[in-house]
MARTI-96875 format. One record per residue (C-alpha): x, y, z; residue in one letter; residue number from 1. Coordinates in nm, 2 decimals, always signed. Example, Ala and Ser with C-alpha at 12.3 -4.5 7.8 and 13.67 -1.06 7.14 Angstrom:
BEGIN
+1.23,-0.45,+0.78,A,1 $
+1.37,-0.11,+0.71,S,2 $
END
This chain:
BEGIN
+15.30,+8.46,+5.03,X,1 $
+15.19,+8.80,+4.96,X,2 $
+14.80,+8.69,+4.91,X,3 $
+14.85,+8.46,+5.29,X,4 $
+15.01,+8.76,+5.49,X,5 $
+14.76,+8.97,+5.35,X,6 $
+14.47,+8.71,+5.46,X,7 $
+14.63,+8.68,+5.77,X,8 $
+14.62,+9.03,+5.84,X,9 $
+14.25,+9.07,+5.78,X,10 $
+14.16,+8.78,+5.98,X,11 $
+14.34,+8.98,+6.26,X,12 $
+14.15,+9.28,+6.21,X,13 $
+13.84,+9.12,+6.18,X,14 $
+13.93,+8.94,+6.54,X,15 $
+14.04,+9.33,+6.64,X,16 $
+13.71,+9.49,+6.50,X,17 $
+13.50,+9.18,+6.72,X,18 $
+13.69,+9.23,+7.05,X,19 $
+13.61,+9.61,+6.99,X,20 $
+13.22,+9.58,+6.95,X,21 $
+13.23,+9.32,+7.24,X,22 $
+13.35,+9.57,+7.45,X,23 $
+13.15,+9.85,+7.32,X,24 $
+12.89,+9.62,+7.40,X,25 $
+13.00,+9.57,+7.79,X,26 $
+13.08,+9.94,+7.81,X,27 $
+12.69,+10.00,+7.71,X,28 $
+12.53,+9.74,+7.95,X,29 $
+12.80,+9.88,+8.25,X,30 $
+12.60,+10.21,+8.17,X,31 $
+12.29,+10.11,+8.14,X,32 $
+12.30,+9.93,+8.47,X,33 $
+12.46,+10.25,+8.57,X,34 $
+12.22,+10.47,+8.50,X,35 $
+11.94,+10.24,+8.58,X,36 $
+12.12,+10.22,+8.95,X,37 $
+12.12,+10.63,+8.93,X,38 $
+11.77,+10.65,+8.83,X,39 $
+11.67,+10.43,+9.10,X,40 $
+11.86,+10.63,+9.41,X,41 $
+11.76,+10.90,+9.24,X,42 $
+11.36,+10.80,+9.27,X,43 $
+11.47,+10.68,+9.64,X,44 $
+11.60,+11.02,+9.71,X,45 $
+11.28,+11.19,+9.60,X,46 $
+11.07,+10.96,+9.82,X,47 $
+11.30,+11.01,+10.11,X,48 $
+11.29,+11.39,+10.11,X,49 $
+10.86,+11.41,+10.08,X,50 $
+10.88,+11.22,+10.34,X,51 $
+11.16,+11.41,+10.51,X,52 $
+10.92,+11.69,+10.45,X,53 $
+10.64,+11.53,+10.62,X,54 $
+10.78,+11.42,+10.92,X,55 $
+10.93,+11.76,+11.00,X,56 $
+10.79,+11.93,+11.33,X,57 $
+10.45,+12.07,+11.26,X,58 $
+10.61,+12.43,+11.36,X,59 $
+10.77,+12.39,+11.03,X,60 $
+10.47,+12.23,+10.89,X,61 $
+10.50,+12.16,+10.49,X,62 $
+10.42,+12.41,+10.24,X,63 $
+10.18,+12.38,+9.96,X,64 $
+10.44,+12.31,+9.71,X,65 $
+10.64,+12.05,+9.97,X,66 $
+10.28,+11.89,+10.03,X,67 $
+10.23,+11.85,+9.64,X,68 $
+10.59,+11.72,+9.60,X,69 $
+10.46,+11.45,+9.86,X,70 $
+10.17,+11.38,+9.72,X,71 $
+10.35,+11.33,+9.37,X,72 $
+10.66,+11.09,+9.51,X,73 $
+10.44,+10.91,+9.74,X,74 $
+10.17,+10.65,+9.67,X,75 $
+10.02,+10.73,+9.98,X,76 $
+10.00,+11.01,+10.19,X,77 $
+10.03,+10.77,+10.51,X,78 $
+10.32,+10.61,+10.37,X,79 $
+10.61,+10.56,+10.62,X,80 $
+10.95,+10.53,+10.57,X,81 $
+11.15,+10.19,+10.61,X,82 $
+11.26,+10.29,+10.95,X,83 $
+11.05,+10.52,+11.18,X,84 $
+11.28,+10.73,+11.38,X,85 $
+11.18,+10.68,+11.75,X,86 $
+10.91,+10.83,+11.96,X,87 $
+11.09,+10.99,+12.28,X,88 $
+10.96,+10.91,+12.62,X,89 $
+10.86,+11.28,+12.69,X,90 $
+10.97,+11.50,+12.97,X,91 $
+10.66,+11.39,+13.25,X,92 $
+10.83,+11.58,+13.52,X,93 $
+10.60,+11.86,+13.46,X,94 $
+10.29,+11.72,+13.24,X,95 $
+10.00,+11.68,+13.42,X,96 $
+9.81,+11.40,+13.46,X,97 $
+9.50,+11.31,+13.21,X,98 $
+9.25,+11.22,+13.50,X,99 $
+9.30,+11.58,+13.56,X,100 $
+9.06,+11.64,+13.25,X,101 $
+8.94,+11.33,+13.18,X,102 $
+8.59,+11.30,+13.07,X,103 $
+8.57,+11.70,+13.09,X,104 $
+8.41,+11.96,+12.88,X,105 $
+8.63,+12.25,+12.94,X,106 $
+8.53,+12.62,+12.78,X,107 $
+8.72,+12.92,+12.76,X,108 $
+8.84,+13.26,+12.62,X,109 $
+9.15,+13.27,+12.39,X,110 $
+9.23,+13.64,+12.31,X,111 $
+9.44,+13.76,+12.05,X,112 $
+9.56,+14.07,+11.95,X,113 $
+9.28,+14.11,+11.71,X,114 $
+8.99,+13.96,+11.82,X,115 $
+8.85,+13.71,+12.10,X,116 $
+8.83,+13.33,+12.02,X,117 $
+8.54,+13.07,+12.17,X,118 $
+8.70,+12.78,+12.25,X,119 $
+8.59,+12.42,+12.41,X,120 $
+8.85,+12.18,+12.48,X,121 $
+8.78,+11.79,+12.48,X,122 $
+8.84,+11.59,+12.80,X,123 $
+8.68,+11.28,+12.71,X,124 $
+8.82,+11.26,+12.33,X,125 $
+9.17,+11.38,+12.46,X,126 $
+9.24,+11.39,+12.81,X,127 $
+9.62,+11.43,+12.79,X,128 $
+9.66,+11.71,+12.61,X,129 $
+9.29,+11.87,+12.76,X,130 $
+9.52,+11.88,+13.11,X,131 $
+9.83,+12.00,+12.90,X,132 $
+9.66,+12.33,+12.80,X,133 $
+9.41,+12.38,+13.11,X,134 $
+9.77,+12.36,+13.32,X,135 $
+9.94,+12.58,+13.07,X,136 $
+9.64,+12.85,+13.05,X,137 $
+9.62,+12.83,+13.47,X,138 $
+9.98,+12.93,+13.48,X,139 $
+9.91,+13.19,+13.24,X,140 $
+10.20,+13.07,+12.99,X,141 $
+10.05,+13.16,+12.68,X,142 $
+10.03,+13.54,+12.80,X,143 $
+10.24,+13.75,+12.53,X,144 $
+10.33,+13.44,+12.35,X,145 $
+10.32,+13.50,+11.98,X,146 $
+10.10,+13.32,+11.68,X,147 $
+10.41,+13.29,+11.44,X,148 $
+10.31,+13.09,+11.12,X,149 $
+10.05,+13.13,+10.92,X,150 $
+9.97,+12.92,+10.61,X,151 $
+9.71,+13.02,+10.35,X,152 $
+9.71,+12.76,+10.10,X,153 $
+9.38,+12.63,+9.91,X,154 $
+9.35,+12.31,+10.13,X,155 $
+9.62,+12.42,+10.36,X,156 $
+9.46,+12.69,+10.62,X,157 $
+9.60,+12.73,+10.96,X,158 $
+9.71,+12.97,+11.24,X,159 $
+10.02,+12.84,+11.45,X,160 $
+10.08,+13.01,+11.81,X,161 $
+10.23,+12.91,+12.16,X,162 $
+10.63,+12.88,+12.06,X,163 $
+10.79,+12.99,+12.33,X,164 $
+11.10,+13.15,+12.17,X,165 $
+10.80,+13.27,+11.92,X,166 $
+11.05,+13.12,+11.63,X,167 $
+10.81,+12.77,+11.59,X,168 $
+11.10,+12.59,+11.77,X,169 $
+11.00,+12.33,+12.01,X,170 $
+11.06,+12.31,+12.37,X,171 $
+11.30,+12.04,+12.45,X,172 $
+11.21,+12.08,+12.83,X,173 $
+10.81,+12.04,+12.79,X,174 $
+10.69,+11.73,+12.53,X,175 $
+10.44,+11.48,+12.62,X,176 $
+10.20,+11.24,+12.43,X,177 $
+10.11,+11.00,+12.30,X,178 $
+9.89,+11.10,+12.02,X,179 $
+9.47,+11.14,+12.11,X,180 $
+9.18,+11.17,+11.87,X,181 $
+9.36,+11.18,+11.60,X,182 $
+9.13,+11.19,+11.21,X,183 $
+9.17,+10.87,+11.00,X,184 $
+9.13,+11.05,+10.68,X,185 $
+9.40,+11.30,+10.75,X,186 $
+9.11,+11.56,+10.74,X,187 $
+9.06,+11.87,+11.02,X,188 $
+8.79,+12.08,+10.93,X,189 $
+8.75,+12.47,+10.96,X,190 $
+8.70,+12.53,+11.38,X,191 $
+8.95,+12.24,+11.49,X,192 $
+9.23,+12.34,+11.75,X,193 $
+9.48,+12.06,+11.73,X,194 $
+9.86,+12.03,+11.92,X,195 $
+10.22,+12.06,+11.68,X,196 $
+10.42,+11.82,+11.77,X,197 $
+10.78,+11.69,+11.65,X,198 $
+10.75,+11.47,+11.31,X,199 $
+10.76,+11.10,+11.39,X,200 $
+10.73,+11.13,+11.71,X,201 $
+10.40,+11.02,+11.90,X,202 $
+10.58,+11.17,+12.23,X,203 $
+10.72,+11.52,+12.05,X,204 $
+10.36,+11.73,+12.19,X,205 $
+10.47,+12.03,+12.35,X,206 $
+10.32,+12.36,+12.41,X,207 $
+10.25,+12.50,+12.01,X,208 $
+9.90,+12.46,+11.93,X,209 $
+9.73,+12.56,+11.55,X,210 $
+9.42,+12.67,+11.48,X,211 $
+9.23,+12.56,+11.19,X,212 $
+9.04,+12.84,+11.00,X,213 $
+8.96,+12.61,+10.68,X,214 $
+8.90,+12.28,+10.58,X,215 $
+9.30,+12.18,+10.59,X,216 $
+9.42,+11.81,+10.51,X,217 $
+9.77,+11.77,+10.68,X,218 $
+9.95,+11.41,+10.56,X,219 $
+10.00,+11.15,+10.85,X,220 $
+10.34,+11.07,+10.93,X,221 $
+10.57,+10.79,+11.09,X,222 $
+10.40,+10.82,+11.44,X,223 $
+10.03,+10.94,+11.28,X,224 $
+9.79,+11.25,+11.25,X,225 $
+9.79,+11.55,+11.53,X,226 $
+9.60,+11.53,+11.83,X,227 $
+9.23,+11.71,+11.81,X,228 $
+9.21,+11.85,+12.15,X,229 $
+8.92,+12.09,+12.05,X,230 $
+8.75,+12.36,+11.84,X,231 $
+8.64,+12.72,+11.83,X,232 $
+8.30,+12.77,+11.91,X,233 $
+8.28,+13.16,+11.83,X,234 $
+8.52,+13.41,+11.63,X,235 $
+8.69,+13.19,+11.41,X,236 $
+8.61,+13.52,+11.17,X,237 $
+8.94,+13.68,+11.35,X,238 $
+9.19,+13.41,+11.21,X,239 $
+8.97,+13.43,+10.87,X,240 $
+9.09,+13.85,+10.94,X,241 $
+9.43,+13.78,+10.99,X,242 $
+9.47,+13.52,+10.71,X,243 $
+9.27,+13.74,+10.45,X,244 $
+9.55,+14.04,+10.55,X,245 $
+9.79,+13.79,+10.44,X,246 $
+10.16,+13.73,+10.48,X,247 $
+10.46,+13.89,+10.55,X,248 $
+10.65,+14.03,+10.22,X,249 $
+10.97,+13.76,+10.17,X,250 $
+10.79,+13.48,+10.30,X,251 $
+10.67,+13.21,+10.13,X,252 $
+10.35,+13.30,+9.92,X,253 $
+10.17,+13.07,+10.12,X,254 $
+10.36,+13.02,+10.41,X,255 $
+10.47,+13.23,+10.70,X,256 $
+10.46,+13.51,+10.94,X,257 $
+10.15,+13.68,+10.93,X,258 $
+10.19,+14.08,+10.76,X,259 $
+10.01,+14.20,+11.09,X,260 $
+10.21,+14.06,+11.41,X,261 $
+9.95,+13.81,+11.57,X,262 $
+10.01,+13.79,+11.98,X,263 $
+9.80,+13.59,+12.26,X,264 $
+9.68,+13.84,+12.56,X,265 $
+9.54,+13.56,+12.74,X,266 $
+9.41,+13.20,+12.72,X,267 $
+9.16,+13.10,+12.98,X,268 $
+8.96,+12.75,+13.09,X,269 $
+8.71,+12.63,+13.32,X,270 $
END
């Protein structure tokens, strides 16, 4: 009797020490599907935020470090999320029309607080925004308006101006589009003068323009690239001045207000 209750009870704790590793076993797959679930939304959420990065309004254009965090979680920098937020109509109530420019060469003076600018603006290439700026330099709108961001990373060189709270926010009352002559390979060389505009949105132009004083690549986004409307043709030199002065201490190293306050005395085109 003794020898069966003692075989009995080993039997049991054999069935015991069985229903245990089974369930260590469960226990281990329910976390590795766990943490295989985690490491997946967590791979998701680094993809979403790049590209919440890049499809940010060009007046809070990315950073070196937030373009090299999209260039690392993305296999391409043209890569578009799963659902493209959508392009507003525009406010046309006050955009002129692009017959106004088309097919125009238009030349002109844009003054800054240090130093004059060449500029030629390209009617044929980009009529829309062409009659955008001629309309907004003939109403003398630029006047006092400040150049507020300034970025001076290696690949990343450009001088932002025409906000008209001078803070880089957009103008909810002025945005036109769509997108014109914009570069395939994501590429605007030193000389370009090319129109911020709301991420995602190929109807977010408004009146912020940037000024490219080196060879800057700027990732595509949901809608595409940024409109080219133009180029300097003399005194690109002064942005080169402004940039080499650098940035205001506390911004970002590469990023930000310029050290010297940068303002527009006038902007003129015929």
């Amino acid at each position: 009797m003794a020898a069966s209750s003692r075989s009995a009870r080993d039997a049991k704790r054999r069935v015991q020490q069985m229903e245990a590793k089974r369930e260590l076993r469960g226990e281990q797959d329910k976390r590795r599907k766990r943490d295989n679930v985690l490491a997946v939304g967590a791979g998701t959420a680094a993809i979403v935020a790049a590209l919440v990065l890049q499809l940010t309004v060009f007046s809070s254009n990315p950073t070196e470090d937030e373009y090299a965090a999209t260039q690392a979680g993305l296999t391409s920098p043209s890569a578009t999320p799963s659902a493209s937020p959508p392009a507003s109509p525009g406010n046309g109530e006050n955009i002129p029309k692009p017959e106004t420019a088309a097919g125009k060469t238009l030349t002109g003076e844009l003054k800054l607080s240090s130093g004059a600018l060449g500029v030629e603006l390209d009617g044929t290439k980009a009529p829309q925004a062409t009659a955008v700026f001629k309309s907004l330099a003939d109403q003398g709108f630029y006047a006092g308006l400040s150049c507020h961001r300034l970025t001076t990373a290696e690949s990343f060189g450009v001088l932002q101006c025409g906000s008209k709270g001078g803070d880089g926010g957009s103008d909810a009352a002025y945005t036109w589009g769509p997108l014109e002559n914009t570069p395939a390979d994501n590429s605007y060389p030193a000389g370009t003068i090319a129109v911020a505009r709301t991420g995602g949105n190929a109807y977010g132009n408004g009146t912020q323009f940037f000024i490219v004083y080196k060879d800057t690549v700027i990732p595509a986004d949901a809608a595409g690239g940024y409109t080219v409307v133009g180029k300097v043709t003399s005194g690109l030199d002064v942005v080169g001045t402004i940039a080499a002065a650098g940035l205001k201490p506390g911004d970002n190293a590469t990023d930000g207000a310029p050290v010297e306050p940068v303002t527009i005395d006038s902007f003129s085109l015929k």
